[in-house]
N, C-alpha and C positions, 0 to 999 in steps of 0.2 A: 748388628753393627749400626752405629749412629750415619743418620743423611749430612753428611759433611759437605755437598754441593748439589745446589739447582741448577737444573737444565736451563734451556732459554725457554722452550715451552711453558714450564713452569714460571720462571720471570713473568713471561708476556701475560701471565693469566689465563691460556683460552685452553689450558689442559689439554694438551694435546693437538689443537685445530691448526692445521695447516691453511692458511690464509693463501688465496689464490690472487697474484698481481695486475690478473688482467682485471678490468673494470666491465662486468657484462652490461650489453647493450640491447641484447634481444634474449629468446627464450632458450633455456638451456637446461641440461640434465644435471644436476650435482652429483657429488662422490662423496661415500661417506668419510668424517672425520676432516672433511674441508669447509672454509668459512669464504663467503664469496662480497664481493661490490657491486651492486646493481643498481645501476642507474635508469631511469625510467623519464629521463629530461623529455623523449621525445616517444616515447612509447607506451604503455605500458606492456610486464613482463611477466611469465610464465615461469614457476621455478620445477622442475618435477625431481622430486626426492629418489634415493636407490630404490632400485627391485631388490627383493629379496636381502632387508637387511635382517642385521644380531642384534640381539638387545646390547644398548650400550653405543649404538652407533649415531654420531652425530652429526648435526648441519646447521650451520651458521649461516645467520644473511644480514646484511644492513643497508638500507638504503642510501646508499651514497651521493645520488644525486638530487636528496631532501625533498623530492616530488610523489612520495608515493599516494597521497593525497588527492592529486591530480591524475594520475596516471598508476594503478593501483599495482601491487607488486601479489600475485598469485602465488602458493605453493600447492600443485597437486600430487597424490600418489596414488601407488595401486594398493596402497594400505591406508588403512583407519586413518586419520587426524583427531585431535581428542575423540578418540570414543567414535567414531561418524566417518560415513562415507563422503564426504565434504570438504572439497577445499578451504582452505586457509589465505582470507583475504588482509593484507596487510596495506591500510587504506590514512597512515598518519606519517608525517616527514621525519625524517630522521630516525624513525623505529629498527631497532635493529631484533634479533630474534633467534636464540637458540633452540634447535628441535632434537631432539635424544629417543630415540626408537625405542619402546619399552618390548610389547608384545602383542600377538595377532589383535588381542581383543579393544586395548586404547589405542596403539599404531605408534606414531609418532606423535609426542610430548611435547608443549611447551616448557625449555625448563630456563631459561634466562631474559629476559625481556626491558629493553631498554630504549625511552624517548616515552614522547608523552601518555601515550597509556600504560608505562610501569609504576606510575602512583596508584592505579588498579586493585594492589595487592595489600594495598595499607587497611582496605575495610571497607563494610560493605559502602554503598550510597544510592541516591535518588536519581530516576529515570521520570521523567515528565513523557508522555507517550498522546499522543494522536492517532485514533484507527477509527478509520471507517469501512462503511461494507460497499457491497455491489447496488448500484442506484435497479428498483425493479424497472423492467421493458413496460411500453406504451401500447394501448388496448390500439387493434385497428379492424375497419369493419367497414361496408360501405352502406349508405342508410340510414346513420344514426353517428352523433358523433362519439369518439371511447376515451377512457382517464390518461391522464399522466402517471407516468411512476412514480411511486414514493421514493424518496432519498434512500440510501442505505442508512441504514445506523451508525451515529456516531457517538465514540464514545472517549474524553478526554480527563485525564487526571493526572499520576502520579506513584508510581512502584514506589515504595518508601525501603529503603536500608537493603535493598537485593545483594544476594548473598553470593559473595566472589568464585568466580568459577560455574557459576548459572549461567544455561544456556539459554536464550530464548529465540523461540521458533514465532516468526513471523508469516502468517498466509493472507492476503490480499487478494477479498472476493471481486467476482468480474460480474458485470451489468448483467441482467436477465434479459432474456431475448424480448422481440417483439411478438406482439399478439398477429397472427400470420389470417389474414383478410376472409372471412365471413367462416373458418375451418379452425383454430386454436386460441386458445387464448393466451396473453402474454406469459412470461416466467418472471420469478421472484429475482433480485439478485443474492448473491452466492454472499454469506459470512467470509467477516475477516476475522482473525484473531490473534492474541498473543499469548502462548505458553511456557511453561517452563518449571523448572522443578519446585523451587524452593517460592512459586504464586500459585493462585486460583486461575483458573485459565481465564482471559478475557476475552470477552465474542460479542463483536458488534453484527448485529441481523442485519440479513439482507433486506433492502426494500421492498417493500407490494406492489404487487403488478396492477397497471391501468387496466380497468376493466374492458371487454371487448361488445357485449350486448350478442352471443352470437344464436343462430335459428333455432325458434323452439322458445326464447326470452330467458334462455340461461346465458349467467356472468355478467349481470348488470353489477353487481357490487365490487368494488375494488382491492387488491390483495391486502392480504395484513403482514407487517412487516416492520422493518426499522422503522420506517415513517409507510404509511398508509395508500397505497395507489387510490388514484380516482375512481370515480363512480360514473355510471353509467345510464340514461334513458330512465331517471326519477330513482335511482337507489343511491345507496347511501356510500362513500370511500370507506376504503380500509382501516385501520386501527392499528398508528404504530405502538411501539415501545414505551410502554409510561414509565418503565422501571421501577424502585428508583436502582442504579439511576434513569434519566427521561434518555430515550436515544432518538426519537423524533415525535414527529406528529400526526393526524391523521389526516387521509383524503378528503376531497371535496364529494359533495355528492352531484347526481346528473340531475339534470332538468327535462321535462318531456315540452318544451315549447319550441318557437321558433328556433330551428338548426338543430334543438335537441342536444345542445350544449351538456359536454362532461364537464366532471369535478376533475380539478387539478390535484396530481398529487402532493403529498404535507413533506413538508421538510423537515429537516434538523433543529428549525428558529423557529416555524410557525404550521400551522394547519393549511390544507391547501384552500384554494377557493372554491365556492359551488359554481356549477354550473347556471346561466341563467339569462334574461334577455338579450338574448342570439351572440349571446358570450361566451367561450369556453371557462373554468374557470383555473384561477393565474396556478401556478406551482407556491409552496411555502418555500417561502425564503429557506437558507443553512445557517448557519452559524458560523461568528469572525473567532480567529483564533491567531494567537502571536506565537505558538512554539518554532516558528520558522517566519523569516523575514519575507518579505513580499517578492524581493528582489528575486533572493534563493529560490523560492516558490514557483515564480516563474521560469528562470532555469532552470527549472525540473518539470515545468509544466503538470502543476499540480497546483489545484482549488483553481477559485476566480478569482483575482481582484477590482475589484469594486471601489471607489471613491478612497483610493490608499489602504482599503482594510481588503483580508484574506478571508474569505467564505468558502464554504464545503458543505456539500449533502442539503441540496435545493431539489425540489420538487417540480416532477415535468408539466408543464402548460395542459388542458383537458382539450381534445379536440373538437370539433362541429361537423354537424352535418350543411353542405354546401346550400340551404337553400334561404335566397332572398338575402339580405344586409348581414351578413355573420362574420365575427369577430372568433379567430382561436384564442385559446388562455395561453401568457406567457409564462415561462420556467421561471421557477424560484431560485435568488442568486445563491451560488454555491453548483452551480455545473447543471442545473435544472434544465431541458431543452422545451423550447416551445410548444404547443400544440398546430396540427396541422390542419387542412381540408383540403381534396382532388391537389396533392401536391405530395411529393417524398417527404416520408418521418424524417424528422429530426431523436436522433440518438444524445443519450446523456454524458455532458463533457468529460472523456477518461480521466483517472487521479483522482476524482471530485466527488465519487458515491453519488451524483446527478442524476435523478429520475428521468426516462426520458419521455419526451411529449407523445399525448394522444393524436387519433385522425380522426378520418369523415370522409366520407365520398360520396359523389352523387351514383344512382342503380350504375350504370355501365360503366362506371372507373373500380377499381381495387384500392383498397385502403391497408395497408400495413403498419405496425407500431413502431415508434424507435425501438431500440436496443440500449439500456441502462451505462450509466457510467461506472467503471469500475470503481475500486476501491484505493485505496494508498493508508500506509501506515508510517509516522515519525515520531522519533526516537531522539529525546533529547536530556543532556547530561553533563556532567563538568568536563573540561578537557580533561583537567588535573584525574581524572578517576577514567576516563574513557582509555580501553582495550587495544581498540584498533582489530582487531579479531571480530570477523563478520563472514559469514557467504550469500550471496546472491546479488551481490555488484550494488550494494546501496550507494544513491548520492552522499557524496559527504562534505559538512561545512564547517566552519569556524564563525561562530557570534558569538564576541565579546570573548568572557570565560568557557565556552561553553562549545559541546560539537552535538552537532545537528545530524542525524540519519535519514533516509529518507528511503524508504523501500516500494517500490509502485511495483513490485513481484514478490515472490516468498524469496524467504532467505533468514540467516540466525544473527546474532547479535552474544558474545560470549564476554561475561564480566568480567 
């Protein structure tokens, strides 16, 4: 028999979805086969999908009160979301989002998607990306002065034509400890990276650790790493990343004269300094980069800036040993911390991959290293092609045409 009349479901388009009147304001459970309002003016909100649904069952959501942006709209469940145990951030205004439960193993579907990341589905396109690693920890020791960290590795470019429906896994390594006084020596910082199916994984190294010089005349030399920790008591820094591509530079080396001045660790921009006339020596500068505005940068507390430009992954200052006119090495811009003597480490600025500075103490003080800066990774791309599908609660911005990520923890980013 021929369909002689449409429903009104049918008319309205939503196949079936019962649209709920009230407008949500806080976190709530959904039902399947209903479509919701949630407004997020003054909050952000929590969506949590059915237990135990059917294939076939659906849920609606759309940001009603165009702030998801600011105040990000959540879906979590006790099932899958694409494929993953992982919430579903919905972080662009006016995004609205249909979910259809397929089966155990994908969970709950994307299958309608509308506001600015459903140009997404037109083809693939370009991700400009910024990652860097964990700045290494600062040598500490007392007697002799120890290196600065080397910067973590940085590594910037460009995914060319990434292929829609690509997930990528973003991990954001953390600062290496400090070299723990006349007993350990420092730690490296930790790899960031970005994976994903349809690239070659991308790994920026963690920085070198500042050398400690500890008893016995082992660990004068600096780690090897992104960029190179410093050296110690006449040996030579570490040896970062030449690549290609380059991901930093190498440390300084130490001096055995007055104070017994370490080498700074090397940066992102430059090598670090030697050690040398009752100087510690400086951290290497990082590297300026525009994939995020200086403004943004700061509201996120990530990199330095510097005379209107944005640096990352600066190398820590080499410490001194306190005796007679001595000067510590200063950190390299881009998060690099100073170097110290008979005074608390200074650690490498979080966000920045910043090596942290070396120490020095005289015999009856303790010397301990900073502790590295960690890492951050950014994520930039058209509006017109951005998703809006992320987890791990990235900053999110608007420059020009274009939306800016910003992840200072792991979390994914979905085409």
């Amino acid at each position: 028999m021929a369909l002689t009349k449409l429903t009104t479901d049918l008319i309205d388009g939503s196949l079936g979805t019962d649209w709920d009147s009230t407008v949500q304001t806080g976190n709530f459970g959904a039902t399947a086969g209903a479509g919701y309002f949630v407004d997020t003016t003054s909050a952000a909100i929590t969506v949590t999908l059915p237990s135990s649904p059917t294939a076939g069952d659906e849920v609606s959501i759309i940001d009603y009160g165009a702030n998801a942006s600011t105040n990000n709209i959540t879906i979590t469940s006790s099932d899958n979301i694409e494929g993953a145990a992982d919430d579903l951030t919905l972080s662009t205004d006016k995004v609205s989002k249909t979910l259809v439960y397929s089966d155990a193993t994908k969970g709950w579907l994307v299958a309608t998607e509308v506001g600015a990341g459903a140009a997404a589905a037109a083809g693939p396109y370009d991700i400009d990306y910024l990652l860097v690693a964990g700045g290494g920890g600062g040598g500490g020791r007392r007697d002799t002065g120890t290196g600065g960290g080397g910067a973590g590795g940085l590594l910037q470019s460009t995914i060319t034509s990434i292929s829609i429906g690509d997930t990528l896994t973003i991990s954001v390594g953390a600062g290496g400890a400090g070299g723990v006084d006349n007993t350990s020596h420092a730690s490296p910082g930790t790899d960031s990276y970005i994976s994903g199916t349809s690239i070659t994984t991308i790994t920026a190294n963690g920085g070198g650790y500042g050398a400690s010089y500890l008893p016995g005349g082992v660990d004068k030399s600096g780690g090897n790493g992104g960029s190179g920790g410093g050296g110690s008591y006449g040996d030579g820094g570490g040896t970062g990343t030449a690549g290609p591509p380059r991901q930093g530079y190498d440390g300084g080396s130490g001096d055995t004269g007055t104070g017994q001045p370490a080498g700074g660790g090397g940066g992102a921009g430059e090598a670090g300094g030697n050690g040398g006339n009752a100087t510690g020596g400086s951290g290497g500068d990082g590297i300026t980069t525009t994939i995020i505005s200086t403004s943004n940068a700061t509201s996120s507390s990530v990199g330095e800036v510097s005379a209107s430009s944005l640096y990352f992954a600066g190398g820590g200052g080499g410490g001194v040993y306190p005796l007679g006119s001595v000067t510590a090495g200063t950190g390299g811009l881009g998060g690099g911390a100073d170097g110290t003597y008979n005074a608390a480490s200074n650690n490498g600025s979080p966000n920045t991959g910043g090596g942290a500075g070396g120490n020095g103490a005289s015999p009856a003080s303790s010397a301990n290293g900073g502790t590295g800066g960690s890492g951050v990774c950014i994520l930039r791309m058209p509006t017109a092609s951005y998703s809006g599908t992320t987890t791990g609660s990235p900053d999110v911005y608007t420059e020009g045409s274009d939306t800016v990520l910003v992840y200072k923890t792991a979390g994914t980013y979905t085409t």
